[in-house]
C-alpha angles and dihedrals in degrees: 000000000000140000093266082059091049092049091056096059089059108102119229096252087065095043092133090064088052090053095032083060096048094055106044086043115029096028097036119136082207113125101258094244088051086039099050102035085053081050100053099035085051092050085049102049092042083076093220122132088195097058093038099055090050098051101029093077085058110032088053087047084053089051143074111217090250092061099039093053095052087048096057087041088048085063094040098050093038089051094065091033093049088055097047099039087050095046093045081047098045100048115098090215095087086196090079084074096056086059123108109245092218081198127140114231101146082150094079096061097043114020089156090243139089093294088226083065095052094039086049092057100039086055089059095048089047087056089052096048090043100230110158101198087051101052085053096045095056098044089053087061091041098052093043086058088053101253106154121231094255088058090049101048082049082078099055090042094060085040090059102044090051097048095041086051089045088056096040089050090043098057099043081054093057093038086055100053 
């Protein structure tokens, strides 16, 4: 279980995505612990087993507990957050902004890594999970830390690629049965 697994589950008609993958993650200038956690929470949001079970061996022997743990907290926390922030944004009644969330997300303060990493991977789940608000959010902090655009966009391009191969893989599952 491996990228390269995972790459060679990929059919030819999709053979971007393959090299697409290979690229963001095995050629990626991304310090291993930002690299990996935006690895693992994207596999996770995805929401394919398939995906997760390729890139989670590698992604846990990148990664020091610490780190895999936050990454795997990173997509739980922005799951619930990327739902509620939409929806507030979404909805044409503004008021619903001026509501208290009443949400735990004690995570975000203290994710027991550097917070840029954090930051970094909750900013590639909520692309995935298309929340506006969030993906603001998160780039404001990123930027303030001094993260440049093209680092930043390296996390939506990972985002991307996984969840383009999750769908394409998806699919074939489901095409196969």
């Amino acid at each position: 279980m491996s990228l390269d697994s995972l790459k060679s589950r990929i059919p030819d008609y999709a053979k971007d995505l393959k090299l697409n993958l290979g690229s963001v993650i095995g050629n990626s200038d991304l310090p291993s612990q930002q690299l990996w956690g935006t690895v693992l929470a994207t596999a996770i949001a995805s929401r394919s087993p398939i995906v997760l079970r390729e890139l989670e061996p590698e992604a846990k022997a990148n990664l020091s507990p610490e780190a895999y743990t936050a990454a795997k907290a990173a997509a739980a926390v922005m799951a619930m957050n990327n739902v509620f922030y939409r929806t507030r944004h979404l909805l044409s009644d503004h008021e619903y902004g001026n509501l208290r969330a009443g949400l735990r997300m004690n995570v975000i303060g203290n994710p027991g890594v550097d917070k840029v990493d954090f930051e970094y991977w909750s900013f590639a789940v909520s692309a995935i999970n298309g929340c506006g608000m969030c993906l603001d959010s998160h780039e404001q902090v990123l930027r303030k830390a001094g993260l440049d655009r093209d680092v930043i966009q390296e996390a939506f391009k990972i985002a991307a690629v996984v969840q383009a191969v999750a769908a394409t893989l998806g699919a074939e599952a489901a095409l196969a049965e």
